[in-house]
N, C-alpha and C positions, 0 to 999 in steps of 0.2 A: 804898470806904468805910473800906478799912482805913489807907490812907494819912490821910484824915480825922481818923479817931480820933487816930491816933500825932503831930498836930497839935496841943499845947495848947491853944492858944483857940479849935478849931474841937472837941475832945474832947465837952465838956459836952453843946453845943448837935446835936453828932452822936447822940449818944444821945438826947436829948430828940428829936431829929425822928423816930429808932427806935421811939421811944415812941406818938409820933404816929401814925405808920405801924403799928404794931400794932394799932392798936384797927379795923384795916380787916382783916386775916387772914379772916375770916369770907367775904370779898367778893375772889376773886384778884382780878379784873376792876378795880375800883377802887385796891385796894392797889397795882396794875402802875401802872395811870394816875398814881395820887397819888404814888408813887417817883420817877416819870419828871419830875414838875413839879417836886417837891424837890432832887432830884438835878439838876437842871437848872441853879436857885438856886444849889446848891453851889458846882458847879463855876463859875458866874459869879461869884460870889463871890472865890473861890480864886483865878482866872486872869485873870481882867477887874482884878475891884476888889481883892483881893488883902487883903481884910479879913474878919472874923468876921459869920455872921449877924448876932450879937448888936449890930454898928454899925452896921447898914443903915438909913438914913434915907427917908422919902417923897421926896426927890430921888432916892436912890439907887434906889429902886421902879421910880421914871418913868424912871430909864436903862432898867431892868431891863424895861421895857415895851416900851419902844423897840430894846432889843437884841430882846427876838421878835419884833419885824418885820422886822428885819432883823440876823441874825445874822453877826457879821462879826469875822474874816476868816470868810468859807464853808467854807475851807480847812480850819479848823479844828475848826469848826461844825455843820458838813453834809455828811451822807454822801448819796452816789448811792443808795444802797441800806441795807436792813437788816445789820446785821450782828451775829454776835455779841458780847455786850456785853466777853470776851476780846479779842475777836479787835483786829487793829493799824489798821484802817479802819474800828473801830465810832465813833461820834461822837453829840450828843447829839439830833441833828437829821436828819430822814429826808427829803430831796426830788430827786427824779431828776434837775431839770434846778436845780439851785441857783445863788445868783446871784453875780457874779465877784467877786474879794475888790476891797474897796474901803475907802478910811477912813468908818469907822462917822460918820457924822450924829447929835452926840450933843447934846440933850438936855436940860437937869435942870428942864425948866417941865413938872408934872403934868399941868397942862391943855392942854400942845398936841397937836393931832392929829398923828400920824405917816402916812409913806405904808408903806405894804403891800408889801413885796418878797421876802422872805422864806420858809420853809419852811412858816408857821403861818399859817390861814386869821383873821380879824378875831374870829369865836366861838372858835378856839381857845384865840386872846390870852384872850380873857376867859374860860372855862374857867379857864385855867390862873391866872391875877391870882384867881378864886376857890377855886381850891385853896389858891395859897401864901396868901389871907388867912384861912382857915382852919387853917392852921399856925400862921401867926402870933397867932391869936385861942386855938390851944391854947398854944402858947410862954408869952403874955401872962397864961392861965389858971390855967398850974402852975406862973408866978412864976421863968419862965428869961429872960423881955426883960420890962423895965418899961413898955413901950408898945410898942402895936400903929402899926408906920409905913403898913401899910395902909389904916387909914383913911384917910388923907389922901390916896389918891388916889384920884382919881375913878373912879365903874366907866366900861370900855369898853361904850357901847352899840353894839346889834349895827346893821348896813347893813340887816340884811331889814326892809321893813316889816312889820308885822303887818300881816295880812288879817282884815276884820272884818265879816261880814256880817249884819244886822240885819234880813233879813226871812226869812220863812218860804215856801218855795215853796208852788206850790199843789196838788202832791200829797202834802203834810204834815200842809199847814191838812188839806185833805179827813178826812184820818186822823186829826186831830185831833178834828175836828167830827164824824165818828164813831163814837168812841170816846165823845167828850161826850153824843152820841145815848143810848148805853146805859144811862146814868146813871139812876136812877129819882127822879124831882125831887122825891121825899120825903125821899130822904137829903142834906139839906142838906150836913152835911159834906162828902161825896165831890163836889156839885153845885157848889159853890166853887170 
């Protein structure tokens, strides 16, 4: 972060996302998570796009989407393992068998679906797309980016389907009906 700071145009908006990231102190758990998504940003920003938060566009998002499915070069990307954030094989990306370095598949249509290769599971893409647009909606709120580029892209919905089931077994009903039993049909209230 400290190289960050000592960045002009990356200064401002580095303390602003500090800022952001404070208001989570209370919650380590979160605070970790939510660093990890930002910091993530950053360094895409820095090394990929090589521009300021502050000029990220909804194309630039939908790269930003698309590079977490697949983070690429891997090499650079993705560690085998954890490491510490010191250490010279820490990286921002954590998968055992990561995928070979390739030219990145890039991109800048919001709406197209990507394929899945990557270190981040399809809910973690999206997690994290709702992290950073909750950055961005604080950014937007204390008047450090005059729009939020995350609107404009679509949310990732997730593969699971939801499970919906609509009836009630018939050792429920029973417990149901009584419990209804007990009721004394003069207290209409409770009989309803």
């Amino acid at each position: 972060l400290v190289l960050w700071i000592s960045l002009p145009w990356i200064g401002v908006l580095a303390v602003a996302v500090l800022a952001w990231l404070a208001r989570y102190t209370d919650s380590p758990a979160t605070l970790a998570s939510y660093r990890k998504e930002a910091e993530r940003l950053l360094l895409w920003c820095l090394f990929t796009m090589q521009k300021p938060l502050s000029s990220l566009t909804t194309a630039d998002l939908a790269l930003f989407r698309d590079f977490l499915f697949n983070p690429q070069p891997a090499s650079v990307w993705v560690a085998k393992r954890k490491y510490p954030r010191t250490h010279e094989k820490w990286r921002p990306f954590v998968n055992p068998n990561p995928p070979p370095d390739e030219p990145a598949a890039i991109t800048a249509d919001p709406s197209q679906e990507v394929v899945l290769k990557g270190s981040l599971s399809r809910e973690s893409i999206a997690h994290t797309l709702t992290v950073l647009g909750g950055l961005f909606e604080y950014l937007t709120s204390q008047q450090y980016l005059l729009s939020n580029p995350m609107r404009g892209l679509p949310s990732l919905a997730s593969n699971r389907a939801m499970r919906v089931n609509h009836r009630v077994n018939q050792r429920l009903w029973q417990r149901i009906q009584a419990q209804l039993d007990l009721i004394e049909p003069a207290d209409n209230v409770a009989y309803r």
